[in-house]
N, C-alpha and C positions, 0 to 999 in steps of 0.2 A: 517194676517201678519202685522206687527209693520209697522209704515213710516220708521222707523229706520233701521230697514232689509229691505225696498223698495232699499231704497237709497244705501245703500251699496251695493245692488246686481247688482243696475243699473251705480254704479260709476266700481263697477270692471269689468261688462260688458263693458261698455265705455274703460276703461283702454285696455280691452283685442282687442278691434276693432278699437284700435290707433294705436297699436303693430302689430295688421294682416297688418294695413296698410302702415307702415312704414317700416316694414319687410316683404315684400310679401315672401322669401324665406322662412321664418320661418311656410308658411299655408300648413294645414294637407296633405298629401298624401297618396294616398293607396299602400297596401305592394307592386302592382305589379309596383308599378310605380318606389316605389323602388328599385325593383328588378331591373325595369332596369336601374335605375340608378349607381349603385353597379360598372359593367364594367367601369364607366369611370375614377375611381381611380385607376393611373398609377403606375407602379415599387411595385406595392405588389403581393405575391407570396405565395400560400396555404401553401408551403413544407419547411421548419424551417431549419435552420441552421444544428440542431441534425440531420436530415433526410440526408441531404450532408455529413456531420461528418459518419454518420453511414455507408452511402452507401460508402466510399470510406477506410472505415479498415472496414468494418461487413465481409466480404470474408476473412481474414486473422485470423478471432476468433474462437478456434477451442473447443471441449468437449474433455477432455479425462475421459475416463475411465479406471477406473486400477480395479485390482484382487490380493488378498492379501492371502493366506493360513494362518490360527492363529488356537491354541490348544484351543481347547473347556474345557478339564481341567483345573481346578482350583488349581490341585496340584501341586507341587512345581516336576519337571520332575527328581531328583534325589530317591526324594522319591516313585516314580511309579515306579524307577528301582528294586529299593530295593529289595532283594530276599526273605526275610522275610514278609515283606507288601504284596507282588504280592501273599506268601503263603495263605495267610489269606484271603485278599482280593481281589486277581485277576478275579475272577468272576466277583463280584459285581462290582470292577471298570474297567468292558470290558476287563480284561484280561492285568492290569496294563500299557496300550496301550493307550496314548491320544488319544482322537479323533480331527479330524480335518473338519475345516469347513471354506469356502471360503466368505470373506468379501469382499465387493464391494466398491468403492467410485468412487464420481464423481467431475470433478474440471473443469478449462475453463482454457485457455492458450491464447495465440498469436504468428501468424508466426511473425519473422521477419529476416528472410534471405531465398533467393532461393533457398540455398539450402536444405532448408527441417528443420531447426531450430526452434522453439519453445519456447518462454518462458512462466514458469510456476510458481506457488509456491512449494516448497521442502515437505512444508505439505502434497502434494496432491499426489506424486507420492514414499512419503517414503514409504521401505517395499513392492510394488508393483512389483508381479509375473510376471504378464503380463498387457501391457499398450495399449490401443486405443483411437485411436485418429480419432473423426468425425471432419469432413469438413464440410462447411455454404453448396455446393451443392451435398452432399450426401455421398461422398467418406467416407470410413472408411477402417483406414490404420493401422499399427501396429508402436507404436513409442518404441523406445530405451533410456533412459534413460543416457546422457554424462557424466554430473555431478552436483552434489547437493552441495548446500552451506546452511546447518542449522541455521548458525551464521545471517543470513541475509533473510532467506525463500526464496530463489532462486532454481530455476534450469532449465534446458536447457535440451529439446529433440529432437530427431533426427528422422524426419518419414522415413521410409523404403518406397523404392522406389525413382524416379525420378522426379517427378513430372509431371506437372508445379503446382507448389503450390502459392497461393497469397500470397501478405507480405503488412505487415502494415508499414507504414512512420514512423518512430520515433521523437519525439520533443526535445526539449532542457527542461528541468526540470526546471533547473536555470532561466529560465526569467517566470518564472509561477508566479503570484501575487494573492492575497488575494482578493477574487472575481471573480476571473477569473471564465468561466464555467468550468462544467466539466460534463464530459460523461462514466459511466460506461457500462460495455458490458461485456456480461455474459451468463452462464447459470446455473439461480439458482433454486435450487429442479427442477433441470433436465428438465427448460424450457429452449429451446434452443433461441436463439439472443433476449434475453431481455435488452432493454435499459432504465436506470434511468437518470434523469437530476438535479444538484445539481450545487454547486460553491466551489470553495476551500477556504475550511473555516479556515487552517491553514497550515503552511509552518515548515517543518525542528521539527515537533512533535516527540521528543524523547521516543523511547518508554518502558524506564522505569519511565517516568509518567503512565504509563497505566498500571505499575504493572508488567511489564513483564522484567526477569532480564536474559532469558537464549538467547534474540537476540540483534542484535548489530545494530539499524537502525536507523534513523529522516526520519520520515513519513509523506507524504503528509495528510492531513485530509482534509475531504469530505463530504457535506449531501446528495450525490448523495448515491440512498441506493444500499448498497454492502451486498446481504445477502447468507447464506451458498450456494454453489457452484460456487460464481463469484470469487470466491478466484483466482487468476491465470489469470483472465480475466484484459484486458486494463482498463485504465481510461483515456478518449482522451476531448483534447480540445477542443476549437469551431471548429477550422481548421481539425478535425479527425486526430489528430498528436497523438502517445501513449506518455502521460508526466508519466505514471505509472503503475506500476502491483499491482491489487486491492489484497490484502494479507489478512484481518479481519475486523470484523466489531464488535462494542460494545456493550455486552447487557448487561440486569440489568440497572443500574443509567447510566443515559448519554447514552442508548440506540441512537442508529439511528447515530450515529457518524460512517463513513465509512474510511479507512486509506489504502494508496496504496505504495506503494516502486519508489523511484521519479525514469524515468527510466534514467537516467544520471547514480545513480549508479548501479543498473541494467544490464545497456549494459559495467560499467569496467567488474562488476562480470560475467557475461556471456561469454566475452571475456576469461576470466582467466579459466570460467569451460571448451569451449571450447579445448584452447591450453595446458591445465597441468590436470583438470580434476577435479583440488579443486582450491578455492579462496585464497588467501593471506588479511590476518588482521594484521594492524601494530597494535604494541602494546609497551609500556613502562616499565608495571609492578607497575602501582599505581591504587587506590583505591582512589577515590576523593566525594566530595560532599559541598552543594552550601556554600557561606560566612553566617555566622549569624548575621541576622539584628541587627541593634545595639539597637532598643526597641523593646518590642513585635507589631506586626503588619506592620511593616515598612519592606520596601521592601529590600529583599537582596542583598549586595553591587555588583559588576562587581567581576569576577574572579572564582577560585574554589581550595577549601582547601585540600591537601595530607591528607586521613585519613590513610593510609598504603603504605610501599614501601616494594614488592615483593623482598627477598635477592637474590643478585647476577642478577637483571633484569637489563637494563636499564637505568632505573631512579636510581639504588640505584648505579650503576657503573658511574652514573654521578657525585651522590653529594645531589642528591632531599632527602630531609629531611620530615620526619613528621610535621602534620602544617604549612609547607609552602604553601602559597597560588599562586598558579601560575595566572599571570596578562596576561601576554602575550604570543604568539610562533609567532616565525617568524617576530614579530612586529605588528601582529594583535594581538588587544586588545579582550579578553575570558569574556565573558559576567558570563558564566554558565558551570558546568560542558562536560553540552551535548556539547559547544563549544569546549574544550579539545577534546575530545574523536573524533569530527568532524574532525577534525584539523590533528591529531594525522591520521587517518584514509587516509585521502587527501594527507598528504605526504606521506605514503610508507614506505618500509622498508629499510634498507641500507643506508642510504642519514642523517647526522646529521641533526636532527632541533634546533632552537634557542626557550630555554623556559625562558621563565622571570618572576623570582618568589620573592614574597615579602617574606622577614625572619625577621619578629621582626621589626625595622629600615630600615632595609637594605634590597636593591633590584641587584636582582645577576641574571646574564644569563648563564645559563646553556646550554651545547651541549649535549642532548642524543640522541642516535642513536634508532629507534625503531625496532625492530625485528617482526618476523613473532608468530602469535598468538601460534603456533605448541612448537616452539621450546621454548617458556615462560614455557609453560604450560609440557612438558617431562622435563624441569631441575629442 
């Protein structure tokens, strides 16, 4: 060995027995020593926040199961009737007689009322023959179906029987922030109380961003993973509060994105299926979509342009013109279409609101009254 590597090995030795002794805390210990030293770090606790969260709504998350009857033919049921088809071919096709065969699905829900109420997704229990509904300790009861709301993937069921049934705390939606945790709860491919942990990755996600043009929601987003059967199931806070009902999840490109129904509006719609049986959508009667940036790539202006006004709606018994760009309602300033449609939603039906729209120069306020989705859509 070199003098050269002498000395360096005997100088970082030196260094290393300056250190043992100037930090005697810092000198080696064996594992059992530190084992026992382990107990003397106070206010720490094995069981996570999630574990609280879970134990205080995991009672109230239920499975349902439904059963669907569907024709196993492929043919068009006028033509099975046919009396000349059925001649020729009624053998062959079992005697021009569909056959029939019983489809199964599985969804996840949450109590939240004593009396035996349930929310669910409208996906999970559309077309559903017969519905069952398992409990977290073992109970399995038959549920009824109150009412569904398409427009929004909602619905609301009733267990048969008295109970005592658990019920989940509901939260406030609206004070939920970007970051917040989040806790989904489920049962997906028919694993019962599975819990994911994620953070809210996005607030008020409109979902015809995602492509989807036949529902009417701003979606909580979530990387807490929501995968097939937690559909229906909570999305709960730190505190175990349900802030949402987990409704889809995205695959393909941007997989792993989880989206749940904030339940703020959740519990009006639920309310509404409860006492009438359907939900109410205000509606105006226009067709909108975003400002166009004034150069390629630059971000689109505040507000949102009329590309159509429905004859004899709302908007068109107001005055709302094509190309007009509505700025405001009510005096809140409209960022985005999905603002309009928000807005529009939040006030109601019956009740004028104040729209304020740029025309050309000119900026005019307009009083349309919104109507109920129903009565747009039969005129």
């Amino acid at each position: 060995m070199s003098l050269n590597v002498i000395f360096r090995c005997v100088g970082w030795a030196g260094s290393l027995a300056v250190m043992t002794a100037a930090l005697p805390e810092l000198a080696w210990k064996a594992p059992s020593q530190l084992a026992e030293a382990a107990p003397l770090q106070q206010g720490l606790s094995r069981q996570s926040f999630v574990a609280d969260a879970v134990a205080r709504t995991g009672p109230a998350v239920v499975t349902l199961e439904t059963a669907r009857t569907v024709q196993r033919s492929g043919l068009p049921s006028g033509l099975l009737r046919d009396p000349l088809f059925r001649r020729f071919f009624g053998d062959a096709m079992g005697g021009g007689t569909p056959r029939e065969r019983v489809q199964r699905g599985q969804g996840s829900g949450v109590l939240f009322s004593s009396d035996g109420l349930l929310l669910t997704n409208a996906h999970v229990v559309e077309g559903a023959d017969q519905l069952t509904v398992g409990l977290s300790d073992g109970r399995r009861v038959e549920g009824r179906v109150i009412g569904t709301d398409p427009l929004t993937d909602l619905a609301v069921v009733r267990l048969s029987g008295s109970g005592p049934w658990p019920t989940a705390r509901l939260g406030d939606s609206d004070r939920l922030q970007v970051g917040d945790w989040a806790i989904a709860v489920g049962n997906p491919y028919g694993l019962e109380s599975t819990v994911t942990l994620g953070i809210i990755s996005n607030l008020n996600r409109n979902v015809s961003q995602l492509g989807i043009s036949d529902k009417r929601l701003d979606l909580i987003q979530t990387d807490a993973a929501i995968n097939p059967g937690n559909s229906g199931g909570p999305l709960l806070n730190a505190d175990g509060e349900v802030v949402g009902i987990n409704t889809l999840v995205r695959s393909g490109p941007g997989a792993g994105l989880g989206f749940a129904i904030p339940i703020n509006r959740a519990r009006t719609i639920a309310a509404q299926l409860v006492s009438n049986g359907r939900a109410s959508h205000p509606m105006v009667g226009i067709r909108l979509s975003s400002v166009p940036a004034e150069r390629p790539g630059a971000a689109a202006p505040a507000g949102a342009v009329v590309r159509s006004v429905a004859p004899s709606g709302p908007a068109s018994r107001s005055g709302v013109k094509v190309d007009d760009v509505i700025v405001a309602i009510n005096g809140v300033e409209m960022q985005s279409p999905a603002d309009v449609v928000s807005a529009v939603e939040r006030h109601g039906v019956g009740t004028p609101l104040q729209m304020t729209v740029r025309r050309g120069d000119q900026a005019l306020t307009l009083a349309v009254t919104p109507v109920d989705l129903s009565a747009l859509t039969s005129s």
